[in-house]
N, C-alpha and C positions, 0 to 999 in steps of 0.2 A: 869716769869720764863725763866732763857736760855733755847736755842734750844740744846737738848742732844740727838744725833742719831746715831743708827746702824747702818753701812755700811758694805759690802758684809762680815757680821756675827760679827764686829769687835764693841764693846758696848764699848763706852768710861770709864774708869774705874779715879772716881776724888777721892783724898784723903778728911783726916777729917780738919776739918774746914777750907775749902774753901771759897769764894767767886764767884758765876756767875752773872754777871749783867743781868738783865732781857734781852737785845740784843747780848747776847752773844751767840758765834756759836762754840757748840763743836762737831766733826763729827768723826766718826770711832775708826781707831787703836789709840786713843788719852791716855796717862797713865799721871796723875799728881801726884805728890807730893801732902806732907800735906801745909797747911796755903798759898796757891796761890790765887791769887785773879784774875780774867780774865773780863775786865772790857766794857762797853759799846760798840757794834759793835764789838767786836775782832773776829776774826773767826780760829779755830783751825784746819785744814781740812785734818784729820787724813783718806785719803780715798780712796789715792795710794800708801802709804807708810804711815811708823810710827811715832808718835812725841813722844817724852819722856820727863817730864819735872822737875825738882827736887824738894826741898822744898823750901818755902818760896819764891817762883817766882811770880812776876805779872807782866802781860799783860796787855798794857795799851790801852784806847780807840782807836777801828781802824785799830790796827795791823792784821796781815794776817800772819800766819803761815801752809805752804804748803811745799810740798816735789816734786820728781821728780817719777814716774811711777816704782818700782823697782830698782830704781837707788836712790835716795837719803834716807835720814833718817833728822826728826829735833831732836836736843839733846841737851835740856839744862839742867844744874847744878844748885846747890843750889845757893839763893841770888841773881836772876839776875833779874834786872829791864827792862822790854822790855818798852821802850819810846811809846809815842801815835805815831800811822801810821805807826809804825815800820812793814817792811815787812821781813821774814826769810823765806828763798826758800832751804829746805836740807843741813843746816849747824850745825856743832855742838857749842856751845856756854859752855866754863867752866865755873866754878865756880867765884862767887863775881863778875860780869861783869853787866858794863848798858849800852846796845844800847839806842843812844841817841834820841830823837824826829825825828820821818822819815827817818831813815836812814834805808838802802837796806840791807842785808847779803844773799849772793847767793850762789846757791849748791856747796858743799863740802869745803866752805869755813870753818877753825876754827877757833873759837876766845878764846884765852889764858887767864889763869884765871887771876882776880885781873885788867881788862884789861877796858876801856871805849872807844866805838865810837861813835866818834859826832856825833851829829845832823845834818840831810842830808846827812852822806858820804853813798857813794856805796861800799862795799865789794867784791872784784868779785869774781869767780867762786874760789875753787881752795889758796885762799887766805888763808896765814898762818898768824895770828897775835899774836906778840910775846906777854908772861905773862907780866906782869907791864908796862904795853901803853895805851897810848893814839893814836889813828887812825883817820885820818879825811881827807876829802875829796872826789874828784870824780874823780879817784876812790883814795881809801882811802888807806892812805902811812902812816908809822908812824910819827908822830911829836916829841913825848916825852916819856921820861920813868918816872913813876909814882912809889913811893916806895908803897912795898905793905901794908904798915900797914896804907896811907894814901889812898888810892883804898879803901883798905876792908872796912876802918871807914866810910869814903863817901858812899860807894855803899851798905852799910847795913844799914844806916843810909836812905837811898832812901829805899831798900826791906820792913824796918820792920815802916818807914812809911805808904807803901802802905798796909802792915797789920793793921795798928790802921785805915786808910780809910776805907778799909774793914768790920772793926768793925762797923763804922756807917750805914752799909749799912744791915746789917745782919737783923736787927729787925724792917727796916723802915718800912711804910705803903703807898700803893701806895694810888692815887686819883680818 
């Protein structure tokens, strides 16, 4: 069973039909949406600030989602796929968005709906990424504009996979 804990009064509140991976770390001010899946190792650490997260989001192995002392917030929208090792430090992230495999998003940075960052880039502080792009790099500049109807098909196509994953995991039996 994931780790689900109160910090200073703040009880993580998970919508219906979720998924937590048994190593998964949910901590404090944490609010999820329904049909999220937050998958091995990720740690949610709702514990100086808040994380809000929409529906149909999953967290993929390894990610790290934190905030800054009264100063930041994390904020994600529906349909967002957070890639494995993905770390989000106080950004807001829209709707229909996939941080790619290891890539950084750092405080007060926003990411634009409909929008993808690849894999490994850094977001810095502060960073505004426009809706229908792609961003990649160290630090991450835009490369391309992405129409939205082929964003949303791809990046829902990724969300509502990691819900049927999800599904296998619901009834399994451990060893």
């Amino acid at each position: 069973m994931a780790l689900i804990k109160k910090v200073r009064g703040f009880i993580p509140k998970i919508g219906e039909n979720c998924y937590l991976a048994e190593t998964a770390v949910v901590i404090g001010d944490v609010v999820m949406g329904d049909n999220c899946s937050i998958w091995y190792n990720a740690v949610l650490r709702g514990d100086v600030n808040s994380i809000r997260i929409g529906n149909n989001v999953n967290i993929q192995d390894g990610s790290v989602l934190h905030t800054l002392y009264e100063k930041s917030t994390v904020d994600i929208g529906n349909n967002v796929s957070v890639g494995h090792n993905v770390t989000i430090h106080g950004a807001k992230i829209s709707d229909n968005v996939l941080i790619g495999i290891g890539a950084t998003v750092l405080d007060h940075a926003e990411i634009g709906e409909n929008s993808i960052i690849a894999a490994n880039s850094l977001v810095l502080t502060g960073t505004k990424v426009e809706p229908n792009s792609v961003y990649a790099g160290v630090p991450a500049k835009k490369v391309k504009d992405i129409e939205p109807e082929q964003s949303r098909e791809m990046i829902h196509k990724i969300a509502n996979n990691y819900a049927m994953y999800a599904s296998w995991y619901k009834d399994g039996e451990s060893w």
